[in-house]
C-alpha positions as CSV (number, residue, x, y, z in Angstrom):
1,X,54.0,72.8,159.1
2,X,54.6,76.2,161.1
3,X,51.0,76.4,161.3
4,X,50.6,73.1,163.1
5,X,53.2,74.3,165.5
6,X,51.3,77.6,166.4
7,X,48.2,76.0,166.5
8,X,49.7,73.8,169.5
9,X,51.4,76.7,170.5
10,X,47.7,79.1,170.5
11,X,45.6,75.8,171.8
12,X,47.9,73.7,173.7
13,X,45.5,71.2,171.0
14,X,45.8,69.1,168.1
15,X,44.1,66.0,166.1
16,X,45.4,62.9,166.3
17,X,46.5,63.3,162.9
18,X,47.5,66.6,163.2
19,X,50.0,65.4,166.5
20,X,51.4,62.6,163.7
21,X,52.5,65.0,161.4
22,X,54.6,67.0,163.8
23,X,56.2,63.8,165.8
24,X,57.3,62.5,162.1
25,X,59.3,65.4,161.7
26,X,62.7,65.0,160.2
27,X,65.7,65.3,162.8
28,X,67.8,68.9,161.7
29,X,64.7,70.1,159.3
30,X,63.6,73.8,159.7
31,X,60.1,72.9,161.0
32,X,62.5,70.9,163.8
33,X,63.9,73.9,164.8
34,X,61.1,75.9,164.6
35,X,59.1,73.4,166.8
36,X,61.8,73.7,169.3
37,X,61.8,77.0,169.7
38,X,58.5,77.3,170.0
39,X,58.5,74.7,172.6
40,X,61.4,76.3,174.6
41,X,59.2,79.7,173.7
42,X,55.9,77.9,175.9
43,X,58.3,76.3,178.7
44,X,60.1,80.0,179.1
45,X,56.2,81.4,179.4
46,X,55.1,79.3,182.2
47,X,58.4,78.6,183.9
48,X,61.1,81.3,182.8
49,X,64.4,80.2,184.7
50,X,63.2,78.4,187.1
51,X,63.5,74.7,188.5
52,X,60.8,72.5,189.7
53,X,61.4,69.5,191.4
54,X,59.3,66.8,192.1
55,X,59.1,64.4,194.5
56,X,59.3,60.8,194.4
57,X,57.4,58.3,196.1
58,X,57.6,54.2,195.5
59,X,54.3,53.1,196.7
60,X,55.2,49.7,196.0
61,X,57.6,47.0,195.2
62,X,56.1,44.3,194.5
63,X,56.2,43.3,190.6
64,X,54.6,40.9,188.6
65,X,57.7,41.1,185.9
66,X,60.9,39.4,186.0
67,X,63.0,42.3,184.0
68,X,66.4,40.8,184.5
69,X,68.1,43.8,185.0
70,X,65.6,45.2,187.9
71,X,66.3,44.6,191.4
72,X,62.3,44.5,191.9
73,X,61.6,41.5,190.0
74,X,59.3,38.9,190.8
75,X,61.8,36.4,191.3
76,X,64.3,38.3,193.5
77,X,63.5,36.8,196.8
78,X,66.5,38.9,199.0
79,X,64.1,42.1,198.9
80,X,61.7,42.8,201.6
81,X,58.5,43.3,200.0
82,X,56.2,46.4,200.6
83,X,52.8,48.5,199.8
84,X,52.2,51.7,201.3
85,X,48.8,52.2,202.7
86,X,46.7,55.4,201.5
87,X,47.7,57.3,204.6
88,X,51.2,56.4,204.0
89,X,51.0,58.2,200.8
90,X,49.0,61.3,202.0
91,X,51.8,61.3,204.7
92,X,54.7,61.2,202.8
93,X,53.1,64.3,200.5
94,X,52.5,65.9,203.8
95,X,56.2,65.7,204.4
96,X,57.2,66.3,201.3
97,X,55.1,69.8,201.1
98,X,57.1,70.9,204.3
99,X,60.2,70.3,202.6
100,X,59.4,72.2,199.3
101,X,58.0,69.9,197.2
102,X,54.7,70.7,195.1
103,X,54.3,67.7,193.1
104,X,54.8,64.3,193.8
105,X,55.4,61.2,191.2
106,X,54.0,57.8,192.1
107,X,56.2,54.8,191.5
108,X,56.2,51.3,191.9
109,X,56.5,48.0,190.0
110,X,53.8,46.2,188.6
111,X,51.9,45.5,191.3
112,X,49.4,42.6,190.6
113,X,47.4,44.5,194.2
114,X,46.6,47.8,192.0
115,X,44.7,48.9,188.8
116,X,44.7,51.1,186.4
């Protein structure tokens, strides 16, 4: 199994089946912690001590779902519904670079308006 978890580690890369093995791992194995190490190994690598965070946009919140627990759900009729245009977007990036940001996470319901 430690040669799985170089090869990811080496080629960022593995077979389906290859990917399987390591997520079916058993929880406080040695190959666990060796995978973890080598993961915290990779993150140290690219992003040593440092913190990144992104920014957050809700392009939408409309839904199609009725998730009872979700204040965006279809049938909640108190919100104010809304879709931000493709300028909007680009504009709140804009923004969002000035103030530090350098990436951005699009979020939204299940919008029946967009695709994949």
């Amino acid at each position: 199994m430690t040669e799985l978890i170089d090869k990811l580690y080496d080629s960022r890369n593995l077979e389906d089946n290859e990917l399987l093995q390591i997520m079916t791992l058993a929880n406080g194995s040695s190959q666990e912690s060796y995978l973890f190490n080598t993961a915290r190994k990779r993150k140290e690598d690219i992003y040593q001590d440092k913190v990144y965070i992104r920014g957050l946009i809700e392009l939408s919140n409309y839904c199609k779902n009725n998730c009872l627990y979700c204040g965006i759900r279809a049938s909640n009729t108190n919100i104010a519904r809304y879709r931000l245009s493709k300028k909007q977007i680009l504009d709140c990036c804009e923004h969002g670079y000035n103030l530090g940001f350098r990436t951005f996470v699009l979020q939204g319901g299940e919008d029946p308006a967009y695709s994949d």
